[in-house]
C-alpha positions in Angstrom: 20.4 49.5 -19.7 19.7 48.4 -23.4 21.5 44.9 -22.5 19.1 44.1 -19.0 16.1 45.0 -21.3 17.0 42.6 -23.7 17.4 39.8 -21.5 14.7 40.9 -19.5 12.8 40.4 -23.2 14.4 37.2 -23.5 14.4 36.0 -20.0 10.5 36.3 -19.7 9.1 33.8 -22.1 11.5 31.4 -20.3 10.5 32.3 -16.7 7.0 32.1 -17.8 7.4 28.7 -19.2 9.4 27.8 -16.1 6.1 29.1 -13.9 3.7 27.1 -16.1 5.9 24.0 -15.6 5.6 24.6 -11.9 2.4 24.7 -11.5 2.6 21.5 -13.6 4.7 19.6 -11.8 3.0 20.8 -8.4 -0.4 19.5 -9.7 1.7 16.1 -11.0 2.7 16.3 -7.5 -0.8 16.4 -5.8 -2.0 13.7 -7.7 1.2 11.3 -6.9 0.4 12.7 -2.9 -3.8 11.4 -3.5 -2.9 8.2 -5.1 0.5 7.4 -2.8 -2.0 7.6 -0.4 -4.5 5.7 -1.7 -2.1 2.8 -2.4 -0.2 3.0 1.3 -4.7 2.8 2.7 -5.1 -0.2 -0.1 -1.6 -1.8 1.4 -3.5 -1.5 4.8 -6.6 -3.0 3.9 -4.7 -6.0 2.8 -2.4 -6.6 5.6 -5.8 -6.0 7.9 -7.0 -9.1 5.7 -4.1 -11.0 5.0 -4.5 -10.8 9.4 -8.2 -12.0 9.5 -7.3 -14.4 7.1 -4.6 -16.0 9.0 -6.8 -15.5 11.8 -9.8 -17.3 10.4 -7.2 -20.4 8.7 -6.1 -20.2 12.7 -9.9 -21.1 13.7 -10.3 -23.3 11.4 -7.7 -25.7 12.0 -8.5 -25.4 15.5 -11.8 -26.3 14.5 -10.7 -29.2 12.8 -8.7 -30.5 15.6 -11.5 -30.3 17.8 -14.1 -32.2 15.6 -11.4 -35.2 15.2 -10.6 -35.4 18.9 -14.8 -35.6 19.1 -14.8 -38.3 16.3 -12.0 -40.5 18.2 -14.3 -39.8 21.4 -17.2 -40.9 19.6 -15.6 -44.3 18.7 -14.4 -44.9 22.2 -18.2 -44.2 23.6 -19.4 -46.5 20.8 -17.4 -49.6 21.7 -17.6 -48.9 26.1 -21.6 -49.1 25.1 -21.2 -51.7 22.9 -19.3 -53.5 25.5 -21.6 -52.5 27.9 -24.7 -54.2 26.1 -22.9 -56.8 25.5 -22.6 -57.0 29.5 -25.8 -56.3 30.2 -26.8 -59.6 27.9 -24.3 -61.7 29.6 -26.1 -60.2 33.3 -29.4 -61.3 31.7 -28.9 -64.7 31.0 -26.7 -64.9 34.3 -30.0 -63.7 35.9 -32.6 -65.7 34.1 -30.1 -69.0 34.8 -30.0 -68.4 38.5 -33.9 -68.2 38.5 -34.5 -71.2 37.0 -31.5 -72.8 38.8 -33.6 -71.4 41.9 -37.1 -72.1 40.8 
């Protein structure tokens, strides 16, 4: 009985070290859980705008493309309406010969 008592007497500081690293390592633990967690939320925020951002480049090429089909469009308006003046001067002097031609 002597021999259990004495490890008992032993055993305990040990057991309650073991205990107090325990609760240690189970705090260590939560905070590893909290900021796992905070990083896997951070990771999602990211990819959410790593999305929008792709999304937006997306736009804005798009964008582009649009604005230089309108500037080619705008160049082949300018020179049908510059040939179109140009007509409309050659129709005047047509008109203004065949009146005096007339007259």
């Amino acid at each position: 009985m002597k021999a259990i008592y004495e490890v008992n007497v032993k055993l305990a500081p040990i057991l309650a070290e073991l205990a107090e690293a325990q609760k240690s390592l189970d705090e260590g633990q939560k905070v590893l859980n909290a900021l796992n967690k905070e990083k896997d939320e951070c990771e999602a925020k990211v990819a959410a705008l790593q999305a929008d951002a792709a999304e937006t480049q997306r736009k804005k090429q798009e964008t582009e493309d649009v604005v230089e089909e309108n500037k080619k469009k705008l160049v082949r308006a300018k020179k049908l309406l510059d040939g179109l003046a140009d007509e409309k001067n050659r129709w005047e002097e047509e008109v203004k010969l065949l009146k005096f031609n007339m007259g």
